[in-house]
C-alpha positions in Angstrom: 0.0 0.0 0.0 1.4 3.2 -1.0 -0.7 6.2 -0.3 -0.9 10.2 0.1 -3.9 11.1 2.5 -5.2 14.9 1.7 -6.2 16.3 5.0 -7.6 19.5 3.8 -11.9 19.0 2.5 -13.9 22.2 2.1 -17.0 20.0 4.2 -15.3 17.7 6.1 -13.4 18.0 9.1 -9.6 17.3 9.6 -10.5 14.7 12.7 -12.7 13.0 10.6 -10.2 12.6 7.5 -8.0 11.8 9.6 -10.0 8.8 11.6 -10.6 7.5 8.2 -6.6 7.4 6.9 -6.3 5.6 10.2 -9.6 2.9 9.1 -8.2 2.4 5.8 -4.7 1.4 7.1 -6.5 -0.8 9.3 -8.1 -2.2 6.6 -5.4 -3.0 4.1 -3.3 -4.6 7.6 -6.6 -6.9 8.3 -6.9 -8.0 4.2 -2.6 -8.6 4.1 -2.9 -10.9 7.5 -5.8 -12.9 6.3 -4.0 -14.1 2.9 -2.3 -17.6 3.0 1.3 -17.7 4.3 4.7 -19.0 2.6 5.7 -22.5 3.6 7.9 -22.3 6.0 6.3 -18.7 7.5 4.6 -18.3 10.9 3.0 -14.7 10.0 3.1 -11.7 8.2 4.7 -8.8 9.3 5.1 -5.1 7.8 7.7 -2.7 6.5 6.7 0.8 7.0 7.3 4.0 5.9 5.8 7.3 7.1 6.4 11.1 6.2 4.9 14.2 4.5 5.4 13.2 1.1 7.3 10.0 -0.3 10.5 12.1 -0.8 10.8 12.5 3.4 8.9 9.2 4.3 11.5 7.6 7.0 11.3 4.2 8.0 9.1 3.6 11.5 7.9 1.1 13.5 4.2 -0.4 12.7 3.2 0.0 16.3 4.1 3.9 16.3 2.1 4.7 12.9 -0.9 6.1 14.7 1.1 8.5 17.0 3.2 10.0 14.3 0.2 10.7 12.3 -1.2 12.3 15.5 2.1 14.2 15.4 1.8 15.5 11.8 -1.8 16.4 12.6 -1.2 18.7 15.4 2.0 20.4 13.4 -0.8 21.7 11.4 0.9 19.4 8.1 -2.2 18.6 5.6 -0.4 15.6 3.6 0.4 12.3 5.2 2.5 9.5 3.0 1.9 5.8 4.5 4.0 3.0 2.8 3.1 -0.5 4.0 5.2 -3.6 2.6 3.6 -7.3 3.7 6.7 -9.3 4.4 6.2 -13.3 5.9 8.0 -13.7 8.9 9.6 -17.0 10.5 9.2 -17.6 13.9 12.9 -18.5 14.2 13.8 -15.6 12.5 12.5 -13.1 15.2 14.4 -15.7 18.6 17.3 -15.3 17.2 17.4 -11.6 16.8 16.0 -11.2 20.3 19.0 -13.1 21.9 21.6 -11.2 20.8 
């Protein structure tokens, strides 16, 4: 999913745009999980990529997508670029990068 979210609308409100950025993310993340997995997979994770515009979008955490958009939104910033890549993840994969 790559996608530019215009928060400015002459009748609706910016909250309101804003809630349903946040619904349509949700979306897309619900539809990815649900497809079948890769042999050999235990579940899908994401690659993410947040910013103003996809020139500055920055690499980020999944979990912290909601705040930063918060953050944008209260900078008074009317463009929000969200760029989420479905990856399959191995169970093993994620141990061993925990025990180092």
């Amino acid at each position: 999913m790559k996608k530019t979210f215009k928060l400015e609308h002459p009748k609706i409100k910016v909250p309101r745009i804003v809630d349903s950025a946040k619904h349509d993310i949700k979306k897309f993340l619900k539809k990815e999980r649900k497809k079948p997995l890769p042999s050999g997979a235990n579940y899908w994770g994401f690659d993410c990529k947040f910013g103003q515009s996809e020139e500055t979008a920055v690499s980020i955490p999944l979990t912290s997508l909601s705040k930063h958009i918060d953050d944008l939104v209260e900078n008074k910033i009317m463009t929000l670029y969200v760029e989420l890549t479905p990856k399959a993840i191995k169970a093993s994969d994620n141990a061993e990068t925990q025990g180092e």
